[in-house]
C-alpha positions as CSV (number, residue, x, y, z in Angstrom):
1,X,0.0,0.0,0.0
2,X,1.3,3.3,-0.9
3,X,0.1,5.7,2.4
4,X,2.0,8.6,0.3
5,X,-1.4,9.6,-0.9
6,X,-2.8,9.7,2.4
7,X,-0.7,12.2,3.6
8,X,-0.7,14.3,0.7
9,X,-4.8,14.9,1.0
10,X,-3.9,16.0,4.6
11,X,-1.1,18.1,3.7
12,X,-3.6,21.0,2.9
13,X,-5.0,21.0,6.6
14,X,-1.4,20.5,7.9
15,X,-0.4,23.7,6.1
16,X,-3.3,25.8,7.3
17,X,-3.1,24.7,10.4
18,X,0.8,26.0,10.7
19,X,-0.1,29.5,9.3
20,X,-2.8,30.2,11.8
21,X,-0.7,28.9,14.6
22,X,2.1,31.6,13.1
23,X,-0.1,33.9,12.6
24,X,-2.0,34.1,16.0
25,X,1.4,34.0,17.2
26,X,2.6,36.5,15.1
27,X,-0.3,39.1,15.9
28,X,0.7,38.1,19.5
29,X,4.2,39.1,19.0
30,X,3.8,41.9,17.6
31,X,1.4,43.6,19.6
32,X,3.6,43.1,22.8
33,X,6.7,44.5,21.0
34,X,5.2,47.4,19.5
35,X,2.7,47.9,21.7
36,X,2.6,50.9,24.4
37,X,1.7,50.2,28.3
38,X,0.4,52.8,30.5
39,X,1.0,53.4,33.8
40,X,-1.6,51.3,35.6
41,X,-4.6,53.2,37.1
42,X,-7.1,52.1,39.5
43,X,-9.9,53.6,38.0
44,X,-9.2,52.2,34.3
45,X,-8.8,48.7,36.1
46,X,-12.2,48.6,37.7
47,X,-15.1,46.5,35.8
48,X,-17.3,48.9,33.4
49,X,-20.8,48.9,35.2
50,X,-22.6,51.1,33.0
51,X,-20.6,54.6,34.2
52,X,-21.9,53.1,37.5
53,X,-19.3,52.3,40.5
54,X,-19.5,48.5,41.4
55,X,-21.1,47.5,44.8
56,X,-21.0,44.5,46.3
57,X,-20.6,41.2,44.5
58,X,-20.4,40.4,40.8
59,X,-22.7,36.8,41.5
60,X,-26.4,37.4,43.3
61,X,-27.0,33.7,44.4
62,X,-30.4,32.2,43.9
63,X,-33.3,30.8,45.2
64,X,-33.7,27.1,44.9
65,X,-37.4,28.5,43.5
66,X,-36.0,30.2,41.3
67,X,-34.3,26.5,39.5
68,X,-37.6,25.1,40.5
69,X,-39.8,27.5,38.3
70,X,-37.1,27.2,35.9
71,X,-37.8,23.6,35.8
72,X,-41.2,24.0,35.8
73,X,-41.2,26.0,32.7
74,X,-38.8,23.5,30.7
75,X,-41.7,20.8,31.5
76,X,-44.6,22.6,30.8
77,X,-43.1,23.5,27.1
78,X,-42.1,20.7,26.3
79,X,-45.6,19.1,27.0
80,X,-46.7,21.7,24.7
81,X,-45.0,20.7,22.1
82,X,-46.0,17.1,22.3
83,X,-49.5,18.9,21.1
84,X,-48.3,20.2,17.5
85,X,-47.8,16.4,15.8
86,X,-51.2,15.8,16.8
87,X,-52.7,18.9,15.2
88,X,-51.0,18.4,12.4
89,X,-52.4,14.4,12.3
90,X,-55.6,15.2,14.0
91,X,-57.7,15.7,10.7
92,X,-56.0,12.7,9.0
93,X,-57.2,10.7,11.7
94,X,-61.1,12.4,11.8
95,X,-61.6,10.4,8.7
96,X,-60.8,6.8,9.9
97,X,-64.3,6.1,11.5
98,X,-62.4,4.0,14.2
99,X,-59.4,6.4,15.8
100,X,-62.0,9.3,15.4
101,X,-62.7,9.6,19.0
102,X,-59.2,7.7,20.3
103,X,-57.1,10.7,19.3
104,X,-59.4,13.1,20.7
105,X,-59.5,11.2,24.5
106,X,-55.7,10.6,24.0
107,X,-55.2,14.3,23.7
108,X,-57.9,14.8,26.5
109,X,-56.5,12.5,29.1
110,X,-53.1,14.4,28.3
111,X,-54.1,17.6,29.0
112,X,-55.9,16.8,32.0
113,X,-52.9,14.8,33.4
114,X,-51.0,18.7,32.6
115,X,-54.3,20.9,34.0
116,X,-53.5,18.7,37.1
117,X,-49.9,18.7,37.3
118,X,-50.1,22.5,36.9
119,X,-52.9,23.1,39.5
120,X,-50.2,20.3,42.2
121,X,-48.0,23.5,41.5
122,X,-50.0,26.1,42.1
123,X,-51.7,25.0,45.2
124,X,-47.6,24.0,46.3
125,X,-46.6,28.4,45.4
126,X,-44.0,26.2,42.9
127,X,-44.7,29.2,41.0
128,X,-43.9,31.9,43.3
129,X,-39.6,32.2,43.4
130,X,-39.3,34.9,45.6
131,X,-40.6,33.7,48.8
């Protein structure tokens, strides 16, 4: 077997590969050598906060609610979108004289098992991240 061929079809990536590495490392380089650095300055080394000084911490932690609800959502869409393939079936499936009712107390029996699962959160504040 002759692998010279091999390497010749990968010679191409080889080569761009070595001129972004010399390149970046060029642009690198360069910038340090020619380059001018200031005197350092407190205020220029503060984070930009809108013209506003920074208080406090950078991170605000939390709730656990607030994951919950977050959760909650993800579910809740999801089971939503379960709905679109049978609207899109649903009048295919009018005109077979035996699924005609199925499909409709499939999708019944589905929303009622959400309708529930959404009032279980309501009655539990799942809703409510701030408390």
């Amino acid at each position: 077997m002759d692998n010279t061929g091999q390497f010749a079809q990968y010679l191409a990536v080889l080569m761009l590969l070595v001129l972004a590495v010399a390149t970046t490392a060029g642009m690198i380089l360069l910038s340090v050598a020619v380059g001018k650095r200031g005197a350092p300055n407190p205020a220029k080394d503060t984070p930009y906060e809108c013209g506003m000084i920074p208080v406090g911490e950078g991170r605000v932690r939390l709730s656990v609610k607030f994951y919950l609800v977050a959760m909650l959502f993800i579910l809740f869409d999801i089971e939503v979108v379960f709905m679109y393939p049978w609207a899109v079936v649903y009048a295919d499936m009018l005109r077979d004289v035996t699924t005609r009712n199925l499909i409709l107390v499939a999708m019944l029996s589905f929303l009622g098992v959400l309708a529930v699962g959404y009032l279980y959160a309501v009655k539990k504040r799942a809703f409510d991240w701030r408390t």
